[in-house]
C-alpha positions as CSV (number, residue, x, y, z in Angstrom):
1,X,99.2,113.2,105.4
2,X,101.6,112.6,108.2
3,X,100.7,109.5,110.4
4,X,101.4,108.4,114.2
5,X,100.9,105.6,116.1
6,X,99.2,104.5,118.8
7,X,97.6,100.8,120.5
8,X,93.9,100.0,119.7
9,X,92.6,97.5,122.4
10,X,90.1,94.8,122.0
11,X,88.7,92.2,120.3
12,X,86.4,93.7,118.1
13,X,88.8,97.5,117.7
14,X,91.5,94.8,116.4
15,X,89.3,92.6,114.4
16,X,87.8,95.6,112.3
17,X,91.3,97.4,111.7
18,X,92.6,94.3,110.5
19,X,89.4,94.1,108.4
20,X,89.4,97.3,107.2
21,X,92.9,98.8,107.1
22,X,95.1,96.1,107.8
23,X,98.1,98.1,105.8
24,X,98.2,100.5,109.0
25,X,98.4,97.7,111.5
26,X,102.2,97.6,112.4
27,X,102.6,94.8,115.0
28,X,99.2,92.5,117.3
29,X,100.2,91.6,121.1
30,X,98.1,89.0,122.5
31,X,97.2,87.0,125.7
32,X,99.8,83.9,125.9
33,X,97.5,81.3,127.1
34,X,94.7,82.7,125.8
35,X,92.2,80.4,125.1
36,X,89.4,82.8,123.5
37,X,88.8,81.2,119.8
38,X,88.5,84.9,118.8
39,X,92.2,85.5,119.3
40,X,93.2,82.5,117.1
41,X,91.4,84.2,114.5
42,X,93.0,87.7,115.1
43,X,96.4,85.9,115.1
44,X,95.7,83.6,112.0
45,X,93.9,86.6,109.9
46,X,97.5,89.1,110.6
47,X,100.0,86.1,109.6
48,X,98.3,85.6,106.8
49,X,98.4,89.5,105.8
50,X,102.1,89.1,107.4
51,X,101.4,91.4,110.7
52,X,103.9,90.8,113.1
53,X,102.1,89.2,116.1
54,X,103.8,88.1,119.5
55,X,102.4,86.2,122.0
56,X,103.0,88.0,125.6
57,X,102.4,87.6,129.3
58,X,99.2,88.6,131.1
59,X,100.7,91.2,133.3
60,X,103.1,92.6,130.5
61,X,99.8,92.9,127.9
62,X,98.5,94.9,131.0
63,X,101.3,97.4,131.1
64,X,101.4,98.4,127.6
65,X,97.9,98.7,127.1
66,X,98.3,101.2,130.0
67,X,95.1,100.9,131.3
68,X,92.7,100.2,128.2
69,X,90.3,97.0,128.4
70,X,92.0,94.6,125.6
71,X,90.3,91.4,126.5
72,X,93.6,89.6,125.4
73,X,95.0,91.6,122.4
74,X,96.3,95.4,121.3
75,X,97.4,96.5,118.3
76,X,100.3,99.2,116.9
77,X,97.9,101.2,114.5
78,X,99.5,103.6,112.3
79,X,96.6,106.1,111.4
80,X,96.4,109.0,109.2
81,X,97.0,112.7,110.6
82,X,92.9,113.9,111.8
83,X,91.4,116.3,108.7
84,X,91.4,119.8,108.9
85,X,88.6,122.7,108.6
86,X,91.0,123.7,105.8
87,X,90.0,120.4,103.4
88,X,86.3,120.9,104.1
89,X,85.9,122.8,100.9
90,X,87.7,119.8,98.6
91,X,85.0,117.5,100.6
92,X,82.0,119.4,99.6
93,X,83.1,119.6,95.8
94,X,83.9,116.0,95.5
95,X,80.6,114.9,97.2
96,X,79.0,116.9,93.5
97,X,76.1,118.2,95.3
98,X,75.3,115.5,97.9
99,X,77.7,116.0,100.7
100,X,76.2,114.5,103.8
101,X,78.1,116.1,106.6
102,X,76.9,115.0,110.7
103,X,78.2,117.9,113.5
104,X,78.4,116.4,116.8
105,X,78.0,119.6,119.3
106,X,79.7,118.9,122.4
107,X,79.6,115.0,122.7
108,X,81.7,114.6,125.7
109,X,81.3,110.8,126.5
110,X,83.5,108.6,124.1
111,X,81.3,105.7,124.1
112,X,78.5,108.0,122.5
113,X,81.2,109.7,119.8
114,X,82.5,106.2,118.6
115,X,79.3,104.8,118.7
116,X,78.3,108.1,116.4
117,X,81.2,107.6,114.0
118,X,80.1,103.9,113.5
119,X,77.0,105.1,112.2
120,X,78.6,108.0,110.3
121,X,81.0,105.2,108.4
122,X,77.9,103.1,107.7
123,X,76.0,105.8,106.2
124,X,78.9,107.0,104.1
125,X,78.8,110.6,105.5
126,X,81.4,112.8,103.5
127,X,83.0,114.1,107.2
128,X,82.2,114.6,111.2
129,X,82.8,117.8,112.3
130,X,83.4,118.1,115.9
131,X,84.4,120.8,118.7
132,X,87.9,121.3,120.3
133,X,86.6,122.2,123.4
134,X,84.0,120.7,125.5
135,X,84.2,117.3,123.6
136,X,85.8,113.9,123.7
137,X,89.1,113.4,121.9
138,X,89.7,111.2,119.9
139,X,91.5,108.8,121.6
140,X,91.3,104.5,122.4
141,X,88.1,104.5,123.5
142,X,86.6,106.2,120.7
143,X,88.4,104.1,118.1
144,X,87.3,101.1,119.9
145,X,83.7,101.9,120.2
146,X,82.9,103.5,116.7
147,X,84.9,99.5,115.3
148,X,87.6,101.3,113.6
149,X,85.3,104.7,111.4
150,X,87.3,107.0,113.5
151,X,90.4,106.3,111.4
152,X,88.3,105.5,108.2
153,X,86.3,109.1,107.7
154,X,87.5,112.4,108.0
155,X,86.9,113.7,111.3
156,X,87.9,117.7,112.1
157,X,88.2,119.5,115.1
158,X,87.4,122.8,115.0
159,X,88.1,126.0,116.9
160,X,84.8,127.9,116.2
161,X,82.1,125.8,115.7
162,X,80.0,129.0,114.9
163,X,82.3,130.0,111.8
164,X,82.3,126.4,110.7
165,X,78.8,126.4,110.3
166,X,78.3,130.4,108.9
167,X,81.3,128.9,106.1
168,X,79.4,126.0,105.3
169,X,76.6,127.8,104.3
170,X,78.4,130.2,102.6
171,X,79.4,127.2,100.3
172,X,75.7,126.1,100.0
173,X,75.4,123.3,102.6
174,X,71.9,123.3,104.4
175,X,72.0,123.0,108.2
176,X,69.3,121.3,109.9
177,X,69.5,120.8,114.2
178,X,68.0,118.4,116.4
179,X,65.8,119.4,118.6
180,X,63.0,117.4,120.5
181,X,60.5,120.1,120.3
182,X,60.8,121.4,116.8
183,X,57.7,121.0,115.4
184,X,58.8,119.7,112.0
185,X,60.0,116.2,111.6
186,X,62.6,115.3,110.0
187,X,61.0,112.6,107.8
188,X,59.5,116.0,106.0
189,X,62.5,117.5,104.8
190,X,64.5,116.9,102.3
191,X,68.1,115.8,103.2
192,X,68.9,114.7,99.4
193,X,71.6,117.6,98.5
194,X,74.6,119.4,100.5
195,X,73.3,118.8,104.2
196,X,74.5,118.9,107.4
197,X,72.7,117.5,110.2
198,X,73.4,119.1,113.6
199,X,73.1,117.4,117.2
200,X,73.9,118.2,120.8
201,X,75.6,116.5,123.5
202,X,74.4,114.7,126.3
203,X,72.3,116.8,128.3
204,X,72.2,120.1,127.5
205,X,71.9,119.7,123.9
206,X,73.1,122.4,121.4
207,X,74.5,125.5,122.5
208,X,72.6,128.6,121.6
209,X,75.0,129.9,119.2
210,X,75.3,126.9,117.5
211,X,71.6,126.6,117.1
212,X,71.2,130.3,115.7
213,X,73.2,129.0,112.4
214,X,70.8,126.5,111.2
215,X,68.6,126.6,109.1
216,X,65.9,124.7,110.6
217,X,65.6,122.4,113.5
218,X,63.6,119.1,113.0
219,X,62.6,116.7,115.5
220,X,62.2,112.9,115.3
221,X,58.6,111.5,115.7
222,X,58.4,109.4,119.4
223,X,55.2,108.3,119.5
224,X,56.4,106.5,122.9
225,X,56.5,107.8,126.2
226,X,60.1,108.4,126.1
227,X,61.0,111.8,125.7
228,X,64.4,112.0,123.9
229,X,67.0,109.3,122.5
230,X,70.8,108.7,123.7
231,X,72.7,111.2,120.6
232,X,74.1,108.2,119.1
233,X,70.6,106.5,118.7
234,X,69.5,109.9,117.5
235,X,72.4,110.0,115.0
236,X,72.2,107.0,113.5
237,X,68.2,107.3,112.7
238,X,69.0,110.9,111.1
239,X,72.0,109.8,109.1
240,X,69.7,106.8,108.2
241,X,66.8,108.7,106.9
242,X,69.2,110.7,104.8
243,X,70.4,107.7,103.0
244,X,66.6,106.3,102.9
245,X,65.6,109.7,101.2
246,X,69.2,109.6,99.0
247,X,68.7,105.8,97.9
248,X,65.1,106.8,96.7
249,X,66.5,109.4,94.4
250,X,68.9,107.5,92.9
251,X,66.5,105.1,91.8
């Protein structure tokens, strides 16, 4: 796939692309004077993997980060080009039957979609489908906050979330929503083979249309008096119980 660049910002974006994919880290600007033992770290981990790293000026860090929080250091990360709906198919058949797929329905604050995509690494999720429209791009903020999974898992765009979903059925995939008044839990069904678990945005949730292609929607038992999780709380525990349900299968 054809790659650009572009600056990551922040101690822990930095610290877990050098961890994780420190072959697509192209050059590290940090804080002269910085006295954060953190930063000594960054800059002795990238020597050592032979990063180019250059020690800068406050105000010059400032105007190259353009804006982003860096507490002290960027980085130059060369990423892979963002899947496309047209590799979905090769996804589901190397998963062999157990593709775990998570469809983020209109996540429009960046915090919540990298905090998503951290989980979705974690769990080893086969690929994030998102919308084009009425979501959050995948920009800084989003790599910074999901600690590098936004460049590690496939993550596509799509045009019409609607066909997306009708296609993935088509292919065998079941489709189970999120939805706080669903009468079934999610605990009762069974997430072990091709599944794709849908949830809304903040707010208003799923769109109707999007709701109409799943197969079910499931709820997560509160037994609190809180009525309904932030989506990336409510990703994580339904990625997690997929993996609890998959783990227990495999023994």
């Amino acid at each position: 796939m054809s790659k650009t660049s572009h600056w990551i910002a922040g101690i822990n974006a930095v610290s877990a692309a050098l961890e994780h994919d420190s072959s697509h880290v192209l050059e590290i600007l940090i804080e002269a004077g910085g006295k954060n033992p953190r930063l000594t770290e960054i800059e002795e981990t990238a020597r050592r993997r032979e990063i180019s790293v250059r020690r800068i000026a406050l105000q010059a860090l400032d105007g190259v980060a353009g804006g982003l929080r860096h507490q002290g250091v960027i980085a130059r990360y060369e990423a892979p080009k963002q899947a496309q709906e047209a590799e979905l198919p090769a996804l589901l058949e190397a998963a062999e039957g157990k593709a775990l797929l998570l469809v983020l329905d209109g996540v429009q604050d960046p915090h919540n979609l990298g905090a998503c995509l951290r989980s979705a690494a974690a769990a080893g999720v086969t690929a994030v489908i998102i919308p084009k429209d009425k979501a959050a791009p995948i920009n800084a903020t989003v790599r910074k906050t999901s600690a590098g999974a936004a460049d590690r898992i496939p993550v596509i765009s799509v045009t019409n979330l609607a066909r997306t979903l009708r296609s993935l059925k088509e292919a065998g995939v079941w489709i189970y929503g999120l939805d706080g008044e669903a009468s079934a839990g999610i605990h009762a069904i069974d997430l072990r083979g091709n599944v794709a678990l849908v949830l809304g945005g903040e707010g208003e949730g799923m769109r109707r249309l999007t709701r109409e292609h799943c197969d079910a929607l499931v709820s997560i038992p509160m037994p609190g008096t809180m009525e309904s999780l932030n989506v990336s709380v409510a990703t994580g525990i339904a990625l997690f119980e997929a993996v609890r349900q998959r783990m227990g299968a495999a023994k």
